[in-house]
C-alpha positions as CSV (number, residue, x, y, z in Angstrom):
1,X,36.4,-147.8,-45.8
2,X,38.8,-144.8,-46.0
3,X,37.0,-141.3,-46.2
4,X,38.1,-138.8,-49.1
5,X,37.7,-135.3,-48.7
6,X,34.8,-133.8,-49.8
7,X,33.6,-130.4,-50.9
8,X,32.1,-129.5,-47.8
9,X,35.4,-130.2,-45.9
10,X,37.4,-128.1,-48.3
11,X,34.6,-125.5,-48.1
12,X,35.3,-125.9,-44.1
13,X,38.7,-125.6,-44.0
14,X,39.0,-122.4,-46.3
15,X,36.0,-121.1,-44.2
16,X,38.4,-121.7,-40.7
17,X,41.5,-119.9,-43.1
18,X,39.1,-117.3,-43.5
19,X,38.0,-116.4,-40.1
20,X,41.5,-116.3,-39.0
21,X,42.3,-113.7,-41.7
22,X,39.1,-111.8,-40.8
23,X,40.6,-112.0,-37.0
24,X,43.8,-110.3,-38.4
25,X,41.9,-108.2,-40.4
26,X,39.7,-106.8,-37.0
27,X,43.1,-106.8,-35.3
28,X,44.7,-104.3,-37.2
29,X,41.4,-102.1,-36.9
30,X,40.8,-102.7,-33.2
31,X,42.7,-101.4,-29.7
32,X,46.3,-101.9,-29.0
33,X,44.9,-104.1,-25.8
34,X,42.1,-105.9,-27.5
35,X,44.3,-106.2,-30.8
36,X,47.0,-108.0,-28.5
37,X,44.7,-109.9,-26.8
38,X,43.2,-111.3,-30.2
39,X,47.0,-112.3,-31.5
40,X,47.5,-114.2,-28.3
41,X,44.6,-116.3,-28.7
42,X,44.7,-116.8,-32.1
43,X,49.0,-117.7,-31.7
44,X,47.7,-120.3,-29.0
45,X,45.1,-122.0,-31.2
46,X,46.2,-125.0,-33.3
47,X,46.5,-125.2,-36.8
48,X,43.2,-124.8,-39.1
49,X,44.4,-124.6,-42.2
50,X,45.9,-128.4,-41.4
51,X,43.9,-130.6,-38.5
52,X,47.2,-133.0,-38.3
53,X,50.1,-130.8,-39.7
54,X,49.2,-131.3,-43.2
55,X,47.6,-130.2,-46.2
56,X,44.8,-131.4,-46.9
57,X,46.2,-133.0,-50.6
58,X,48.4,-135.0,-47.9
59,X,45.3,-137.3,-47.2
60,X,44.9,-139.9,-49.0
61,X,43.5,-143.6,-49.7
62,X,44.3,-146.7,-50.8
63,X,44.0,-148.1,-54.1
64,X,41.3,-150.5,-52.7
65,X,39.8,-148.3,-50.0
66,X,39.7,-151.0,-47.3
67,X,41.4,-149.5,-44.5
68,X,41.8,-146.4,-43.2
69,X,45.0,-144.4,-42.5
70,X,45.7,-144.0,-38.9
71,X,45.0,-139.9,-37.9
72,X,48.0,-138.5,-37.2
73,X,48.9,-136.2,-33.7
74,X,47.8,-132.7,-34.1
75,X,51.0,-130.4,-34.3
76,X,50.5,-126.9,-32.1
77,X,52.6,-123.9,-32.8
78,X,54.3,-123.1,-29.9
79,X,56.8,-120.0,-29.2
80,X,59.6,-122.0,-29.3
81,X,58.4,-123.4,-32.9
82,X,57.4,-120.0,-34.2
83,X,61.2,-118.9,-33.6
84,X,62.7,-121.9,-35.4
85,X,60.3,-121.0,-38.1
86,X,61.3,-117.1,-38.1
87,X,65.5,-118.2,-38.0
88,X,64.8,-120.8,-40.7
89,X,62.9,-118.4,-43.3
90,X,65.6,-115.8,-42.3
91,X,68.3,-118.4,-43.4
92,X,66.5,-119.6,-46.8
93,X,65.0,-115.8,-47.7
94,X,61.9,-117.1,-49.7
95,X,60.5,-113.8,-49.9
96,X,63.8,-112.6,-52.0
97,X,63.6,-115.3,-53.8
98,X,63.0,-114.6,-57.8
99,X,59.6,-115.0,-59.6
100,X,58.5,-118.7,-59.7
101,X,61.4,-119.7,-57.0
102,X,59.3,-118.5,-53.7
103,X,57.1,-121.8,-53.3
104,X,60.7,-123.8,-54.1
105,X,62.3,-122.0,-50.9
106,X,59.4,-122.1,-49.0
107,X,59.5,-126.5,-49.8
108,X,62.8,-126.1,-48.3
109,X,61.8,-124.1,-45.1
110,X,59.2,-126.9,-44.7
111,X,61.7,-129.7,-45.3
112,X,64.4,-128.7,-42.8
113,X,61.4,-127.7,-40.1
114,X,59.9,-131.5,-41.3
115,X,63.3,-133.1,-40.3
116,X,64.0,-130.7,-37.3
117,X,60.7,-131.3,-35.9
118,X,59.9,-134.9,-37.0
119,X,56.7,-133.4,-38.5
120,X,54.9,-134.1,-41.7
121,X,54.1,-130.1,-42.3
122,X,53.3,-129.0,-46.0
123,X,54.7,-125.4,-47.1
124,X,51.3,-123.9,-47.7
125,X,51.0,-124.5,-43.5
126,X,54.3,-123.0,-42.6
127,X,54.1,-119.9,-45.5
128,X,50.5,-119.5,-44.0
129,X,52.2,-119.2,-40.7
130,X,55.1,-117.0,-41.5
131,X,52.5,-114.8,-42.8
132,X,50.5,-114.3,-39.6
133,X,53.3,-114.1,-37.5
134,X,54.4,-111.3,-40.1
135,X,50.6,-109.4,-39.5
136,X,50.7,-110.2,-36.0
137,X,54.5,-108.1,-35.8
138,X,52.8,-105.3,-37.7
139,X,49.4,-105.2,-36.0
140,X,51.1,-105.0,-32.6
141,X,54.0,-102.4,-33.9
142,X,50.8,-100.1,-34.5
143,X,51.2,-99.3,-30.9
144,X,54.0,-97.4,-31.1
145,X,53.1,-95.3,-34.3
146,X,51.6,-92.9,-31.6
147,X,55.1,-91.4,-31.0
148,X,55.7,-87.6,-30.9
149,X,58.5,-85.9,-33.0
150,X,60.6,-85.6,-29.9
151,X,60.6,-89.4,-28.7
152,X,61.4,-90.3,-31.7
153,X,64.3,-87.8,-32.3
154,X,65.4,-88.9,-29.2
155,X,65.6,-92.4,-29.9
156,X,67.3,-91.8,-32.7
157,X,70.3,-89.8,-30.9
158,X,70.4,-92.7,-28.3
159,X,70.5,-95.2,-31.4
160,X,73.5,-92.9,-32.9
161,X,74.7,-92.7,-29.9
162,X,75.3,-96.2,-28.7
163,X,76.8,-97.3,-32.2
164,X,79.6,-94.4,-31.9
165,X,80.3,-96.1,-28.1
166,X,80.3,-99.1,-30.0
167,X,82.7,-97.8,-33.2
168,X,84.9,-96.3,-30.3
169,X,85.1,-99.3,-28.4
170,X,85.8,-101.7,-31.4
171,X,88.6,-99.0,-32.6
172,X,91.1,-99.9,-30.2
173,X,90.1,-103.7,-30.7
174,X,91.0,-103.4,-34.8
175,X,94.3,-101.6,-34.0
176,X,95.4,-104.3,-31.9
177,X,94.3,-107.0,-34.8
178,X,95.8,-105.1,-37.0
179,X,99.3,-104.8,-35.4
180,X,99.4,-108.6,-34.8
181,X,98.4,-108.9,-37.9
182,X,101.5,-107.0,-38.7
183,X,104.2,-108.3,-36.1
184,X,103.2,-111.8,-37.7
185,X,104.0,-111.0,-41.2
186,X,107.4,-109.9,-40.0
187,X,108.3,-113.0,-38.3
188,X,107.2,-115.0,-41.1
189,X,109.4,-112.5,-43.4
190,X,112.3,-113.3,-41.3
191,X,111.4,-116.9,-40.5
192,X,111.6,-117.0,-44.5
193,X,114.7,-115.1,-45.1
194,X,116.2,-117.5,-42.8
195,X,114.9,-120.7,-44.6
196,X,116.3,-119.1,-48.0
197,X,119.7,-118.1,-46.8
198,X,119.5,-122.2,-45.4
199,X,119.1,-123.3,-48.8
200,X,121.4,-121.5,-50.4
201,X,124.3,-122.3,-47.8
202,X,123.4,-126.0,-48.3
203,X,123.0,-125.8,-52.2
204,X,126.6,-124.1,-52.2
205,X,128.0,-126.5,-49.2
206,X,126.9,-129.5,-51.8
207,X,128.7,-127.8,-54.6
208,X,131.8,-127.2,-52.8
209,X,131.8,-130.8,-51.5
210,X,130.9,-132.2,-55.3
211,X,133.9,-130.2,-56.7
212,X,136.1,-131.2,-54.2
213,X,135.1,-134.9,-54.2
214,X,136.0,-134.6,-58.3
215,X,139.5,-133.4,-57.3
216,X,139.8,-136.0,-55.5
217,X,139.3,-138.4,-58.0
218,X,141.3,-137.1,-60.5
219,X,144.2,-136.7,-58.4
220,X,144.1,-140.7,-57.2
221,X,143.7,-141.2,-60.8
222,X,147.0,-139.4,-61.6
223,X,148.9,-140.8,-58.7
224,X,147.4,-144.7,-60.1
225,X,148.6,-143.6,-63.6
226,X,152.2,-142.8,-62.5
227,X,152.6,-146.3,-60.0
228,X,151.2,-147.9,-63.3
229,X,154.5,-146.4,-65.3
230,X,156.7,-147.2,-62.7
231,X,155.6,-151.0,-62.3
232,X,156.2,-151.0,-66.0
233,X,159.5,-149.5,-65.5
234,X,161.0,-152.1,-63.3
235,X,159.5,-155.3,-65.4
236,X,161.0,-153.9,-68.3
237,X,158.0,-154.7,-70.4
238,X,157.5,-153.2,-73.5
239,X,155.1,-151.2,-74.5
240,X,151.5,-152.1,-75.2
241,X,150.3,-151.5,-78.8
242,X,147.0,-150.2,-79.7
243,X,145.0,-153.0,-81.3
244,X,143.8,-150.8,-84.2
245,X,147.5,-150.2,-85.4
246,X,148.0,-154.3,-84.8
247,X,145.2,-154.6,-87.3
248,X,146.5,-152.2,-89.8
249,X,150.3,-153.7,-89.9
């Protein structure tokens, strides 16, 4: 007989959920050591919210209730998962999603991870994830709040100074782009030029050769007309009528 979920294991499972945000919760509260030390165990746990990877709306039996459905490998998040989870939800942006779209993006993060991973994940798992890798960021940038006025002012001149090595360094790189960028459009000005002034000489050469070929003609024409009038001339014929006088006579 297949086993539906009950109250109590809903109760359970929201009771786990809640423990681990009481744990993030004590973390923020806590040490910078003891605070770290609480993220990494709680990162290396498995899932809670979802024994196998899935909600627990995933479960389900069948219409008869005969058999039961086969428990299904319990998914772990490792480092190398939580970074294809942070890449994927920087590529899809659920949180800038508008009102009413954000659980539609976060389907989609869970449907590429799903087929990446070969996983059967639902998106309240991977949001729920998101989220604690999120407060775990935060809870362990608390650390460095502790900063006096003068570290921080001179990180900042180091930050403003690296990107003007880095402007400096990409100047020469744009001037060089940018006369390529210029040397090519001449040569393809020319290379055009060239191609036009082609076409034209060819277009006129074909005119030239048409007109001439006409003279041609006319001029064999002339020179058949006259050996016509001579032929005539030495048969002594007389000289053709036009039919439509004939017909009037």
């Amino acid at each position: 007989m297949k086993t539906k979920i009950s109250g109590s294991t809903t109760t359970s499972t929201q009771g786990k959920r809640s423990a681990v945000w009481k744990t993030s919760e004590m973390q923020s509260t806590t040490g910078g050591s003891e605070g770290s030390a609480l993220l990494e165990s709680c990162s290396n746990n498995e899932i809670d919210s979802a024994d196998d990877g899935r909600c627990a709306s995933d479960v389900g039996s069948d219409a008869d209730g005969d058999e039961t459905n086969p428990k299904p490998k319990k998914f772990y998040f490792m480092p190398a998962k939580d970074l294809d989870l942070l890449m994927e939800v920087l590529n899809v942006r659920p949180y800038a999603a508008e009102h009413g779209f954000v659980r539609e993006r976060y389907e989609v993060v869970t449907n590429n991870l799903n087929e990446h991973w070969e996983t059967a994940l639902c998106a309240r798992t991977v949001e729920e994830r998101f989220f604690r890798l999120d407060m775990e960021f935060k809870v362990t940038d608390c650390a460095q709040e502790g900063l006096t006025t003068a570290q921080v002012n001179a990180a900042t001149v180091e930050f403003i100074a690296k990107q003007s090595k880095h402007h400096e360094d990409e100047y020469p790189l744009l001037r060089e782009e940018l006369s390529f960028k210029q040397t090519k459009a001449k040569m393809e000005e020319a290379r055009w030029k060239e191609e036009f002034e082609f076409r034209k000489h060819e277009v006129e050469a074909n005119a030239k050769m048409w007109s001439e070929e006409f003279d041609l003609r006319r001029s064999d024409m002339e020179l058949r007309r006259e050996e016509l009038e001579l032929l005539k001339y030495q048969l002594n014929l007389p000289p053709i009528l036009n039919p439509s006088t004939q017909a009037n006579d």
